[in-house]
mmCIF file of the N, C-alpha and C atoms, coordinates in Angstrom:
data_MODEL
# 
_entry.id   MODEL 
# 
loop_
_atom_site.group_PDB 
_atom_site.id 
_atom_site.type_symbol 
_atom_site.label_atom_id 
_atom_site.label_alt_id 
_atom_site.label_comp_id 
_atom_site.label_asym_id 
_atom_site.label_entity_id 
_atom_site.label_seq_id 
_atom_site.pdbx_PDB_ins_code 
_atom_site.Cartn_x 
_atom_site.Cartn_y 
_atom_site.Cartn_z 
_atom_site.occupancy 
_atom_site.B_iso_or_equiv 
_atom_site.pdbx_formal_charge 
_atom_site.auth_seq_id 
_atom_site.auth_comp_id 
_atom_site.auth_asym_id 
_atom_site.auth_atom_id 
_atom_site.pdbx_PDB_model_num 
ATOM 1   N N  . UNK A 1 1  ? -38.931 131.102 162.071 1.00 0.00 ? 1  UNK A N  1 
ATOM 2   C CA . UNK A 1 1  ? -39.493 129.773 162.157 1.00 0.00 ? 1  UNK A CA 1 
ATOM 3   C C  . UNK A 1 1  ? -38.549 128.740 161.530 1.00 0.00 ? 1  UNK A C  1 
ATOM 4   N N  . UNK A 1 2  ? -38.037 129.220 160.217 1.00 0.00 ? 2  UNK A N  1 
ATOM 5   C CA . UNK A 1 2  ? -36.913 128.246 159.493 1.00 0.00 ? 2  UNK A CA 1 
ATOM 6   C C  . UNK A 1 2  ? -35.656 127.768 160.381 1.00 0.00 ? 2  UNK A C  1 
ATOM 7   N N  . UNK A 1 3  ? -34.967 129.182 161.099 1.00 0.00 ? 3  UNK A N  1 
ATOM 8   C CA . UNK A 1 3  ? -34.377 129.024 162.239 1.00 0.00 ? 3  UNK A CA 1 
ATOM 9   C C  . UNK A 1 3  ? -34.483 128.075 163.274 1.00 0.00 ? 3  UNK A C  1 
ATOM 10  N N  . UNK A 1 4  ? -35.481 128.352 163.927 1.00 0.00 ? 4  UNK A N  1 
ATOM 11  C CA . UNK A 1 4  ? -35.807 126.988 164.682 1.00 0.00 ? 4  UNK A CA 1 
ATOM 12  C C  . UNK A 1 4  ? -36.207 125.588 164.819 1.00 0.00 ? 4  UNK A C  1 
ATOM 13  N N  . UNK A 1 5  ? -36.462 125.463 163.509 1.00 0.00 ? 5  UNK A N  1 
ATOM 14  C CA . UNK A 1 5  ? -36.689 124.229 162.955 1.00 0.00 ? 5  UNK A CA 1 
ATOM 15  C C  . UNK A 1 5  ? -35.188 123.780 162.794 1.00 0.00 ? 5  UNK A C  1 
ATOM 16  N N  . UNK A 1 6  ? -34.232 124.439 162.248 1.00 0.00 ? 6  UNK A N  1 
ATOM 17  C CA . UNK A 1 6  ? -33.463 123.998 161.492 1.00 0.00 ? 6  UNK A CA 1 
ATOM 18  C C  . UNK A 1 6  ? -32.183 123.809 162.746 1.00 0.00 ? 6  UNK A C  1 
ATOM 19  N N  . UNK A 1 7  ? -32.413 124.521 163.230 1.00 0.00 ? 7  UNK A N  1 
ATOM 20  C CA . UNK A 1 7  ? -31.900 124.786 165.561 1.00 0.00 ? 7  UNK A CA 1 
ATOM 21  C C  . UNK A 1 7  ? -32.014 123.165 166.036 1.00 0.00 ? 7  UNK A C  1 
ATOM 22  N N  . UNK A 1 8  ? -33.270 123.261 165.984 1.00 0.00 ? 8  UNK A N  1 
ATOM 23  C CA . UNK A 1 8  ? -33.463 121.901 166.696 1.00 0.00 ? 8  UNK A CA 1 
ATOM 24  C C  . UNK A 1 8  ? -33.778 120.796 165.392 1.00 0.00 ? 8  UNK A C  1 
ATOM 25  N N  . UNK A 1 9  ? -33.450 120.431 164.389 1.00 0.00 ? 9  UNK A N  1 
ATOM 26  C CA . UNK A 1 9  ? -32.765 119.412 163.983 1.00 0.00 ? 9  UNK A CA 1 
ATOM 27  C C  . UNK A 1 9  ? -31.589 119.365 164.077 1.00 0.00 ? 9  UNK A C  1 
ATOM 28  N N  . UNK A 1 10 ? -30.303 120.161 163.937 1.00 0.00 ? 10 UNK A N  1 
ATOM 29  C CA . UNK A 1 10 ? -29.258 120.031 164.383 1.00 0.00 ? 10 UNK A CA 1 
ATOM 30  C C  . UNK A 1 10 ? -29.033 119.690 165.701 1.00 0.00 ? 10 UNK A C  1 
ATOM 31  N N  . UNK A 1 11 ? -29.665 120.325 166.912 1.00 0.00 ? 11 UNK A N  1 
ATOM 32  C CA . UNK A 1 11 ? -29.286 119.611 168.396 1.00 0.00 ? 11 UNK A CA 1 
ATOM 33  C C  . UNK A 1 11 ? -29.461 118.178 168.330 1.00 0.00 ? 11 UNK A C  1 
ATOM 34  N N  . UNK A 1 12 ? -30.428 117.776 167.693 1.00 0.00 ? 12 UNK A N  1 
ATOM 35  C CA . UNK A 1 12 ? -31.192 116.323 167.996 1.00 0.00 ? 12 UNK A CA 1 
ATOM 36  C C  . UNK A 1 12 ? -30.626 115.544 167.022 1.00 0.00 ? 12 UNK A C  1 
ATOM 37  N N  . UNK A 1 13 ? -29.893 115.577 165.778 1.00 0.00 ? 13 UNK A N  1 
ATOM 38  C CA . UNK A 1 13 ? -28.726 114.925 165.718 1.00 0.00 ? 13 UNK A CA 1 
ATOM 39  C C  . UNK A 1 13 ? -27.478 114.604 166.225 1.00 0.00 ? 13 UNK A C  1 
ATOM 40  N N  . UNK A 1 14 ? -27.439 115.820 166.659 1.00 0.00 ? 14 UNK A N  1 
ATOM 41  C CA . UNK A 1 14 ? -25.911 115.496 167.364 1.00 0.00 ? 14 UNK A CA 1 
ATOM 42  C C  . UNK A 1 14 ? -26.382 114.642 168.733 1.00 0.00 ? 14 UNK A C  1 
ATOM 43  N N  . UNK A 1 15 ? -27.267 114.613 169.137 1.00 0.00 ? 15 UNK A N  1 
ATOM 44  C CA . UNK A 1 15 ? -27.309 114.060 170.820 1.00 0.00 ? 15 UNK A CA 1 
ATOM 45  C C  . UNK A 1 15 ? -27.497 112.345 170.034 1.00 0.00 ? 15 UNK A C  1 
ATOM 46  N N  . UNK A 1 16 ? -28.494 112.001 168.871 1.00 0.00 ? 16 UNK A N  1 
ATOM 47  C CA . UNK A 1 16 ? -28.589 111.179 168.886 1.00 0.00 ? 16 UNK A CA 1 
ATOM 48  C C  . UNK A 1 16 ? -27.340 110.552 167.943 1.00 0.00 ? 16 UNK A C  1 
ATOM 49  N N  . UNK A 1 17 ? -26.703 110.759 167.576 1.00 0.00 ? 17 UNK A N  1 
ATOM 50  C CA . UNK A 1 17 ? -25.696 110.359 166.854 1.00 0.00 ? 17 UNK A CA 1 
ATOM 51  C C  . UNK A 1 17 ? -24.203 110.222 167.651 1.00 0.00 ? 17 UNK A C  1 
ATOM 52  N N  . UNK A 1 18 ? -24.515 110.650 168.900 1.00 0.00 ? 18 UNK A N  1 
ATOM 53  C CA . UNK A 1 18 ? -23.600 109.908 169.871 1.00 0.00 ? 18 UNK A CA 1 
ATOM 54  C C  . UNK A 1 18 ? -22.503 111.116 169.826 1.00 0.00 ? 18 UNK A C  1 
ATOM 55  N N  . UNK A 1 19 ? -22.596 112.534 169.316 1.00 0.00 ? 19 UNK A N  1 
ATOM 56  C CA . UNK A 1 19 ? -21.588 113.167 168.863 1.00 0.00 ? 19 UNK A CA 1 
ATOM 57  C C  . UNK A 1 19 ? -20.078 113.829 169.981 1.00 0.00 ? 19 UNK A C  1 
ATOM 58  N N  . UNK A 1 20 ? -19.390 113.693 169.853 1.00 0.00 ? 20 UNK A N  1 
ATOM 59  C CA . UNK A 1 20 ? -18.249 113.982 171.062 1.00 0.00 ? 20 UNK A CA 1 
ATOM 60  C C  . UNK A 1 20 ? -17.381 114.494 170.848 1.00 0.00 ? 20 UNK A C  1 
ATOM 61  N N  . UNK A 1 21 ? -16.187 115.520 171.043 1.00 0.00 ? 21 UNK A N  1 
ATOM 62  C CA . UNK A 1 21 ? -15.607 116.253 170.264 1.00 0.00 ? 21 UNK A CA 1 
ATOM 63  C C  . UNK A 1 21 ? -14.399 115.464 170.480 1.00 0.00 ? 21 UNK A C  1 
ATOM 64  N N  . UNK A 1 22 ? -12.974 115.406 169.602 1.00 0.00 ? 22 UNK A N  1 
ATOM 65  C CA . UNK A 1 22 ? -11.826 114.887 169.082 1.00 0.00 ? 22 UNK A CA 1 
ATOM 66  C C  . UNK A 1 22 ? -11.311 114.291 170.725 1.00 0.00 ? 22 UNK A C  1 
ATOM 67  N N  . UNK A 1 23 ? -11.313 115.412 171.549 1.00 0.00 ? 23 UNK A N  1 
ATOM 68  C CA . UNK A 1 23 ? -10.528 115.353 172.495 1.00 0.00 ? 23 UNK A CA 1 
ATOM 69  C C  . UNK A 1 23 ? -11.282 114.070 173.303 1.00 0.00 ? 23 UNK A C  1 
ATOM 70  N N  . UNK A 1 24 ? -12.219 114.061 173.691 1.00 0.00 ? 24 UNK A N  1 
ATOM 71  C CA . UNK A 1 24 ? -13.360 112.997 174.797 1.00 0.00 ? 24 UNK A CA 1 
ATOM 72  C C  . UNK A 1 24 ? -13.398 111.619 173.651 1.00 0.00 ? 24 UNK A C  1 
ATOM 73  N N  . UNK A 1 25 ? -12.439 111.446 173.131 1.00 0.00 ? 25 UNK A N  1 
ATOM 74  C CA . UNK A 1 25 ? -12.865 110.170 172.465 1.00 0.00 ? 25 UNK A CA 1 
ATOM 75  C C  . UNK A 1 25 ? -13.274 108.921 173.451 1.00 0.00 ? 25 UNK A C  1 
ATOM 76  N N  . UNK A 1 26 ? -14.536 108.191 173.185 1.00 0.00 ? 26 UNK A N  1 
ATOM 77  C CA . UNK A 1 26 ? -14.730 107.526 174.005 1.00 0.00 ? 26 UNK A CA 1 
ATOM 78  C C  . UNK A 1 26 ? -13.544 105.811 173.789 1.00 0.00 ? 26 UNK A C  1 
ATOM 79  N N  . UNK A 1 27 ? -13.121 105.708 174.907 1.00 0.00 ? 27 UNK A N  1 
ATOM 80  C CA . UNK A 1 27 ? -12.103 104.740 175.437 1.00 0.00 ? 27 UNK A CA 1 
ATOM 81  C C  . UNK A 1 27 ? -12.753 103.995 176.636 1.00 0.00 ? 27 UNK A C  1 
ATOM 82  N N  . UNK A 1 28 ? -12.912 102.621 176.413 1.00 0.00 ? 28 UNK A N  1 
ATOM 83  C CA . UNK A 1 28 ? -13.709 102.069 177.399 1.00 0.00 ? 28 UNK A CA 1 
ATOM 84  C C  . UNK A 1 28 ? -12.829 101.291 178.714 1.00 0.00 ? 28 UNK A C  1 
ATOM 85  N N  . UNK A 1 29 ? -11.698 101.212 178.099 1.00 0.00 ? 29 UNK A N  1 
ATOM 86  C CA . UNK A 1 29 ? -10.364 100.167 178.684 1.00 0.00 ? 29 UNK A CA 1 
ATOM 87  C C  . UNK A 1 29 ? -9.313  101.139 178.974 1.00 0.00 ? 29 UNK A C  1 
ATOM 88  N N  . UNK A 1 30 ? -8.503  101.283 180.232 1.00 0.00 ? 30 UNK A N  1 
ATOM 89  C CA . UNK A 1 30 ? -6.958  102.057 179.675 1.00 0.00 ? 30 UNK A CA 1 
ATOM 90  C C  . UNK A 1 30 ? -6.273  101.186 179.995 1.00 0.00 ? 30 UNK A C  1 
ATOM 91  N N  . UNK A 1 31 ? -5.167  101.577 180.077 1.00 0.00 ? 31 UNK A N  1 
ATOM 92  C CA . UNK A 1 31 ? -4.000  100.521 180.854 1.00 0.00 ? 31 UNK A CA 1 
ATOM 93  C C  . UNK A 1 31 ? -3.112  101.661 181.792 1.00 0.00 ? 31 UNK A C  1 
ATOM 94  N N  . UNK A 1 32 ? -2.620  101.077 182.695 1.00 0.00 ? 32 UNK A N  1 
ATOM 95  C CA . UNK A 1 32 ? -1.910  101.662 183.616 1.00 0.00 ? 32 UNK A CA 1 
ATOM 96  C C  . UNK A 1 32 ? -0.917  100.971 184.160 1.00 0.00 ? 32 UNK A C  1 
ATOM 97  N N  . UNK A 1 33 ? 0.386   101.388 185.006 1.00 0.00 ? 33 UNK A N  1 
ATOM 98  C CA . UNK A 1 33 ? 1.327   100.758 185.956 1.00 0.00 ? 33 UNK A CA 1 
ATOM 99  C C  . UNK A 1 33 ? 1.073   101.128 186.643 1.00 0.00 ? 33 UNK A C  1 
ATOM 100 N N  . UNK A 1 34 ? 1.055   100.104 187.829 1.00 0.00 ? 34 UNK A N  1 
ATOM 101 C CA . UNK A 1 34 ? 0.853   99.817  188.968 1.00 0.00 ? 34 UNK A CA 1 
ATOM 102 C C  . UNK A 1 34 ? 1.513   100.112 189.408 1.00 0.00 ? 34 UNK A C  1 
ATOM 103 N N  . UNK A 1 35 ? 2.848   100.720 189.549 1.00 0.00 ? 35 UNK A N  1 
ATOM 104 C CA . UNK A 1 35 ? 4.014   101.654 190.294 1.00 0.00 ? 35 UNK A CA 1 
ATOM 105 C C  . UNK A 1 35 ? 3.467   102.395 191.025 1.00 0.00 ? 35 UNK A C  1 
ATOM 106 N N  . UNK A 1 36 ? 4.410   102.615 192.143 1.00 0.00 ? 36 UNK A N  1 
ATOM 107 C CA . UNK A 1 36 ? 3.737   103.835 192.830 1.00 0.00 ? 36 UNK A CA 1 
ATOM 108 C C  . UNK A 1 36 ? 3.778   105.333 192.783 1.00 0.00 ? 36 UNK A C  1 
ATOM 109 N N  . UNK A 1 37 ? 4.626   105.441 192.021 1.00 0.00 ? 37 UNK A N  1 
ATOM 110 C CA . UNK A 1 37 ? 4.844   106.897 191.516 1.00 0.00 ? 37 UNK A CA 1 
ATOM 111 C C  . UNK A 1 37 ? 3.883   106.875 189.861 1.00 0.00 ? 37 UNK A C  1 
ATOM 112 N N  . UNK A 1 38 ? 3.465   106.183 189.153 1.00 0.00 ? 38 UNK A N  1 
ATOM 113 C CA . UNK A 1 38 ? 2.536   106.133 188.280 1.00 0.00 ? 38 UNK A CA 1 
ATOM 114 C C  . UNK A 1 38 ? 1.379   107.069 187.996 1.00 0.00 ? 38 UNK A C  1 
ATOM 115 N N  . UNK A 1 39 ? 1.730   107.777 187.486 1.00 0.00 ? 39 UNK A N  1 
ATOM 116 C CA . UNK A 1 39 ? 0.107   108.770 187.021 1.00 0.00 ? 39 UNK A CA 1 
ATOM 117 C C  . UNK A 1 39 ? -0.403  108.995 185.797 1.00 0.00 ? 39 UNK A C  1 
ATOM 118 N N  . UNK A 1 40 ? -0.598  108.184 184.690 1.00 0.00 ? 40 UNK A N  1 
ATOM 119 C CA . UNK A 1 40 ? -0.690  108.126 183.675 1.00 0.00 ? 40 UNK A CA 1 
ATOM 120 C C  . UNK A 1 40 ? -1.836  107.177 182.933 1.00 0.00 ? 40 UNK A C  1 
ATOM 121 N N  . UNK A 1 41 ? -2.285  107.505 182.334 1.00 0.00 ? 41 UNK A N  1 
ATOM 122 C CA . UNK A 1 41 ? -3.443  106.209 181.815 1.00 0.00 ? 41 UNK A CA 1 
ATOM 123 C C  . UNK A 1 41 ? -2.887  105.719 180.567 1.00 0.00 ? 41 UNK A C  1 
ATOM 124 N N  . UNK A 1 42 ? -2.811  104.992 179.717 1.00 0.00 ? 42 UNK A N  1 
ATOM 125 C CA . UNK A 1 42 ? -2.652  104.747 178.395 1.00 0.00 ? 42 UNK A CA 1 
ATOM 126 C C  . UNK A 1 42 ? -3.494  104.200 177.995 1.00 0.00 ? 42 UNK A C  1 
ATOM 127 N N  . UNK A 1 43 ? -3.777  104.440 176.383 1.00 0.00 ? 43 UNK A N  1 
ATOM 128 C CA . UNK A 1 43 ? -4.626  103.577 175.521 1.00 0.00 ? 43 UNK A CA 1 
ATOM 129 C C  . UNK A 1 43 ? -4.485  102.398 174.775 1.00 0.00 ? 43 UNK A C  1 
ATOM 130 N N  . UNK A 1 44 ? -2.861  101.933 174.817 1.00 0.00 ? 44 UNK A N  1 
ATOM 131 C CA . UNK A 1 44 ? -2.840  100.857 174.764 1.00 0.00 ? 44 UNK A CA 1 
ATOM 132 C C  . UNK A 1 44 ? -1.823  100.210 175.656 1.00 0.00 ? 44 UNK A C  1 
ATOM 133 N N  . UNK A 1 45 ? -1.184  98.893  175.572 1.00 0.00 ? 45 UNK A N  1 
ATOM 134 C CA . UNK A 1 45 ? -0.681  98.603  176.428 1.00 0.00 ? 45 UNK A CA 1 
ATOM 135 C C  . UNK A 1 45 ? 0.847   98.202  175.953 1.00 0.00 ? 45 UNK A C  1 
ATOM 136 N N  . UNK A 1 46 ? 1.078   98.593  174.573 1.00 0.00 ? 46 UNK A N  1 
ATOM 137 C CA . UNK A 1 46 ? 2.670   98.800  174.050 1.00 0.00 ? 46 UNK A CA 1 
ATOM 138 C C  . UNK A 1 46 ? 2.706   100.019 174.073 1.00 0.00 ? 46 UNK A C  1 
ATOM 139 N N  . UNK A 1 47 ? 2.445   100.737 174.462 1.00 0.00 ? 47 UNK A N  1 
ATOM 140 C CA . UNK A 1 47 ? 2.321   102.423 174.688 1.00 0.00 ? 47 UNK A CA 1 
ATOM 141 C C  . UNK A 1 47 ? 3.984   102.430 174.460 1.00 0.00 ? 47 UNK A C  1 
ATOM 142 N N  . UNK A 1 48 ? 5.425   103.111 174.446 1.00 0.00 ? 48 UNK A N  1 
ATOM 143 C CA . UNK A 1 48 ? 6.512   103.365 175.031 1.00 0.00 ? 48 UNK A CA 1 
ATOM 144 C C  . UNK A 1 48 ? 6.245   104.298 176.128 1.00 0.00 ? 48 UNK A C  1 
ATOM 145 N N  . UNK A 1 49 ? 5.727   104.907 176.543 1.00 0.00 ? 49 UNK A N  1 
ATOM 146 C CA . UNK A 1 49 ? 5.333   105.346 177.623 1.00 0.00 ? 49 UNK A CA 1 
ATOM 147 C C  . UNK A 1 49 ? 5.385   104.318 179.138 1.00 0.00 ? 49 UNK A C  1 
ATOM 148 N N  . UNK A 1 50 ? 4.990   103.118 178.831 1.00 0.00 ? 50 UNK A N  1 
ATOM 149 C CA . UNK A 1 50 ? 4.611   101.670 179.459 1.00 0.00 ? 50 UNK A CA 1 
ATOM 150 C C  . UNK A 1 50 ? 6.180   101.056 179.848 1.00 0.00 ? 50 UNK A C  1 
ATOM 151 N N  . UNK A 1 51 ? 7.172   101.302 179.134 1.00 0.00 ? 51 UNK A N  1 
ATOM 152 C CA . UNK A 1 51 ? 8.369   100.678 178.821 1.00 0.00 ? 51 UNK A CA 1 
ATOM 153 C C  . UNK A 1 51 ? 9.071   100.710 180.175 1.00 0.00 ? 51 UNK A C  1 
ATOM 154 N N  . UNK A 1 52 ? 8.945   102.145 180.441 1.00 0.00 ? 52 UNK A N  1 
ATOM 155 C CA . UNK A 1 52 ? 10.222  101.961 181.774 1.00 0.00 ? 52 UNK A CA 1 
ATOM 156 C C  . UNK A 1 52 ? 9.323   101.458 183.350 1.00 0.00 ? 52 UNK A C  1 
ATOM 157 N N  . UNK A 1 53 ? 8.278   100.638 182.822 1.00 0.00 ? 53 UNK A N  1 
ATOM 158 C CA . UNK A 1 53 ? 6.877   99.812  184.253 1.00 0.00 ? 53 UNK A CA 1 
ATOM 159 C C  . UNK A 1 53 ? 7.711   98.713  185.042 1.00 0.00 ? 53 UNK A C  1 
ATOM 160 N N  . UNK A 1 54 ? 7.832   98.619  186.046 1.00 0.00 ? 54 UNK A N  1 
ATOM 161 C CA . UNK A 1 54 ? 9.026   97.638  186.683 1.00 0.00 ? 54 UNK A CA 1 
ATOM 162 C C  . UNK A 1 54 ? 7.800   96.626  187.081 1.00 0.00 ? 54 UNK A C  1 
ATOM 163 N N  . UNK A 1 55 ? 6.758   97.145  187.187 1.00 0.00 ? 55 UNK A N  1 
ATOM 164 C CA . UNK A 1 55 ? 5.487   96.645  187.692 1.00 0.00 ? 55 UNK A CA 1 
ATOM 165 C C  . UNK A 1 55 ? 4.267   95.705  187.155 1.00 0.00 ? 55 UNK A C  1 
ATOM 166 N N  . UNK A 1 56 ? 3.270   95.733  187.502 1.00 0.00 ? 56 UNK A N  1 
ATOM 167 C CA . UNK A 1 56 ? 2.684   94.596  186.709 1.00 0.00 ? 56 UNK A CA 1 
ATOM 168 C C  . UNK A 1 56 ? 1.639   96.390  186.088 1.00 0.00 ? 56 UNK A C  1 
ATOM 169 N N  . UNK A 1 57 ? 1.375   96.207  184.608 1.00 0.00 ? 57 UNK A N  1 
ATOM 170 C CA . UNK A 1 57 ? 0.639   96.951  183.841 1.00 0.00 ? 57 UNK A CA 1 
ATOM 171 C C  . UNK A 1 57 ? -1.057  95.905  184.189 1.00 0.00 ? 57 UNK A C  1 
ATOM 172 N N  . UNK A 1 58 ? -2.168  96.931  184.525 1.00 0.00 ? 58 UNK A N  1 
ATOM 173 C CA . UNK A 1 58 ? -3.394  96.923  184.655 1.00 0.00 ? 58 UNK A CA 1 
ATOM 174 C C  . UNK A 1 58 ? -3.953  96.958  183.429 1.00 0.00 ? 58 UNK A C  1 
ATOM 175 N N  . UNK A 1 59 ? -5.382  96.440  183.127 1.00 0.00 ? 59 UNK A N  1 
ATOM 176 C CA . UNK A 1 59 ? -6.302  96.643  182.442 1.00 0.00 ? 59 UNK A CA 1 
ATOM 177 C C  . UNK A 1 59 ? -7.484  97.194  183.103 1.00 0.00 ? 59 UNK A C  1 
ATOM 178 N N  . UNK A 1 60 ? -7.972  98.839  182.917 1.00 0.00 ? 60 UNK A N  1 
ATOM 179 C CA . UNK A 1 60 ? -8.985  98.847  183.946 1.00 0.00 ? 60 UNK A CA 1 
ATOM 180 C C  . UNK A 1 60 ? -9.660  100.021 183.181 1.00 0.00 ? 60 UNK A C  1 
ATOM 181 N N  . UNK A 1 61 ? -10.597 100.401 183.702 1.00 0.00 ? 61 UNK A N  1 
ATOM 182 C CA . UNK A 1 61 ? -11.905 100.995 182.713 1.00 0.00 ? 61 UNK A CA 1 
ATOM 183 C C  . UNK A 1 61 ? -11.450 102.748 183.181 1.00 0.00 ? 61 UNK A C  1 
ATOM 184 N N  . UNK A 1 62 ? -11.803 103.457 182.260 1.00 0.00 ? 62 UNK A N  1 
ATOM 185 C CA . UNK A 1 62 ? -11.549 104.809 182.101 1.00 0.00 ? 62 UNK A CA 1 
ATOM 186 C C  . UNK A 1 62 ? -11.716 105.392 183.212 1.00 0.00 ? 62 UNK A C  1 
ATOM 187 N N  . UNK A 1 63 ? -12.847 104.933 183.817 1.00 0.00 ? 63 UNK A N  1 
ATOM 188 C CA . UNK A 1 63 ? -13.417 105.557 184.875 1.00 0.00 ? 63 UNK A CA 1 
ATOM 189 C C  . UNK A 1 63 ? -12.300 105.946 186.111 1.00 0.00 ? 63 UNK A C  1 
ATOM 190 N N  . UNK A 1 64 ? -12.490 104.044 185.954 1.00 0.00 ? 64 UNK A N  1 
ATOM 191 C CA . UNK A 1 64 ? -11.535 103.800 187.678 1.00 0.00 ? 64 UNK A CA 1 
ATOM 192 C C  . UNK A 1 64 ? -10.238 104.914 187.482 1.00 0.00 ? 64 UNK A C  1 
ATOM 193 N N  . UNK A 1 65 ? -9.569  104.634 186.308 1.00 0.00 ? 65 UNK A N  1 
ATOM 194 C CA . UNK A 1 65 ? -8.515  105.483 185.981 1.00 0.00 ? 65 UNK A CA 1 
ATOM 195 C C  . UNK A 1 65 ? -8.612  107.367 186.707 1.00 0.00 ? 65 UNK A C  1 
ATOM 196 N N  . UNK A 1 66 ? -9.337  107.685 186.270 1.00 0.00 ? 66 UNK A N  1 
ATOM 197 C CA . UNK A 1 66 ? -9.970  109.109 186.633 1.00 0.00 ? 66 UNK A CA 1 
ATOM 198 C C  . UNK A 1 66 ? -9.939  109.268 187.846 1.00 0.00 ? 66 UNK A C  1 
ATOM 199 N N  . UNK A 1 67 ? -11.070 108.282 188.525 1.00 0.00 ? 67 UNK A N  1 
ATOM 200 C CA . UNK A 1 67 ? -10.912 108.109 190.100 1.00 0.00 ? 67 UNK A CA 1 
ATOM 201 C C  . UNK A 1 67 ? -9.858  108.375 190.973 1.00 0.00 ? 67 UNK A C  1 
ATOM 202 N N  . UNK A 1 68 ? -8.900  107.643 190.579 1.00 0.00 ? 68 UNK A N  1 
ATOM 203 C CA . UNK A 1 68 ? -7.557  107.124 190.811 1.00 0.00 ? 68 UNK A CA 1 
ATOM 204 C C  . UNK A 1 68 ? -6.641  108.363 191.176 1.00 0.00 ? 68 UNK A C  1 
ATOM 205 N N  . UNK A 1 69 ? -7.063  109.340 190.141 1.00 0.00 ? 69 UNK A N  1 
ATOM 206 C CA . UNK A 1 69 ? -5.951  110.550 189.659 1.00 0.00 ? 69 UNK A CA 1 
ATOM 207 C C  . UNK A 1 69 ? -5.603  110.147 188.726 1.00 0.00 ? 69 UNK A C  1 
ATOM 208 N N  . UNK A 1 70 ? -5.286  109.877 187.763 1.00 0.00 ? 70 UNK A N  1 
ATOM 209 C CA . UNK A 1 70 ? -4.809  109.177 186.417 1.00 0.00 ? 70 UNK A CA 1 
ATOM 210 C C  . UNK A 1 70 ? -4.801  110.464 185.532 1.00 0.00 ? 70 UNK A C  1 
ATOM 211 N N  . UNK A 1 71 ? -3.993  111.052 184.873 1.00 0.00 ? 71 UNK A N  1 
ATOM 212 C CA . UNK A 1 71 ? -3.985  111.856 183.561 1.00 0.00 ? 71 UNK A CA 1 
ATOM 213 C C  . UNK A 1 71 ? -3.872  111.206 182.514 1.00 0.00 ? 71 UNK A C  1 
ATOM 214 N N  . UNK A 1 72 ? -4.053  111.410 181.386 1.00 0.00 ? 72 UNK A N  1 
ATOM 215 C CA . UNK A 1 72 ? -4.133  110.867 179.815 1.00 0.00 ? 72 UNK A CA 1 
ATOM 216 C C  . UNK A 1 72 ? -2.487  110.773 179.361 1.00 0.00 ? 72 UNK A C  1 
ATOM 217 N N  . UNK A 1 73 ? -1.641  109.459 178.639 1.00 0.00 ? 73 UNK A N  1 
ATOM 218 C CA . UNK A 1 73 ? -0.550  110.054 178.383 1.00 0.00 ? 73 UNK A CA 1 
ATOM 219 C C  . UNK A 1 73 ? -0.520  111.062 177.498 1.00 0.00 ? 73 UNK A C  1 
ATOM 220 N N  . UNK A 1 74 ? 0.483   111.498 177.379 1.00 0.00 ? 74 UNK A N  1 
ATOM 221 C CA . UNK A 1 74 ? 0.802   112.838 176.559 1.00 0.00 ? 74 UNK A CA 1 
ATOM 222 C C  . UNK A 1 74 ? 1.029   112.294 175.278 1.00 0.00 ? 74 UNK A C  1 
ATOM 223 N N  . UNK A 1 75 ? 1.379   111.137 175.160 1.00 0.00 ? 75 UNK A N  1 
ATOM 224 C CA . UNK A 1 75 ? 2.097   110.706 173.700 1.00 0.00 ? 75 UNK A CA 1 
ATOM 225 C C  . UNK A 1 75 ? 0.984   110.642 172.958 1.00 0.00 ? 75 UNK A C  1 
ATOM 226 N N  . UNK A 1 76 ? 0.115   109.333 173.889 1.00 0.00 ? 76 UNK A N  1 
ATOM 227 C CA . UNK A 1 76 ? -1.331  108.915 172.684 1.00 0.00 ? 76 UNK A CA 1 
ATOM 228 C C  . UNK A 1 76 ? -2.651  109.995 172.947 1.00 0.00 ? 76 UNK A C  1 
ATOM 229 N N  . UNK A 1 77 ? -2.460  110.703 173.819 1.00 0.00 ? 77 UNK A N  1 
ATOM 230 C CA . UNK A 1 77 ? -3.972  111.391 173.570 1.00 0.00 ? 77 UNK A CA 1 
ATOM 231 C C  . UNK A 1 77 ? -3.453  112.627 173.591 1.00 0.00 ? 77 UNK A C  1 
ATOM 232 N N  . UNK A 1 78 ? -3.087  112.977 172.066 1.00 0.00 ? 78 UNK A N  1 
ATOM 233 C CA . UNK A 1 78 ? -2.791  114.714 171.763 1.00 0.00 ? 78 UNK A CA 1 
ATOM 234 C C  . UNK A 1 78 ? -3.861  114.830 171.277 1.00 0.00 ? 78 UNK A C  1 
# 
């Protein structure tokens, strides 16, 4: 009985406390180049990653990014 009490106060914190593990950090914005060979999302928009963009750099929501094909850069999201 202690068990399950103690079961489900732990689930029902974590759901309500918004909990997410290191990796899924929530990011509401990425940035991207608009290049056409481009597959990369960044989290910010001085990234050096961003540097060699001949193109115009986007502001666009995680999502669209995903959609897109977009991977996470390697630099900022280890």
């Amino acid at each position: 009985m202690k068990r399950r009490i103690l079961l489900t106060f732990l689930i029902s914190s974590l759901l309500f406390t918004g909990f997410r593990p290191a990796n899924l950090q929530k990011v509401d914005y990425v940035y991207i180049c608009q290049g056409p060979y481009s597959k990369v999302y960044h989290k910010s928009n001085e990234c050096r990653g961003l540097s060699n963009c001949s193109t115009k750099i986007l502001k666009i929501t995680l999502e669209e990014a995903v959609k897109m094909g977009r991977r996470p850069c390697k630099i900022e999201f280890r």
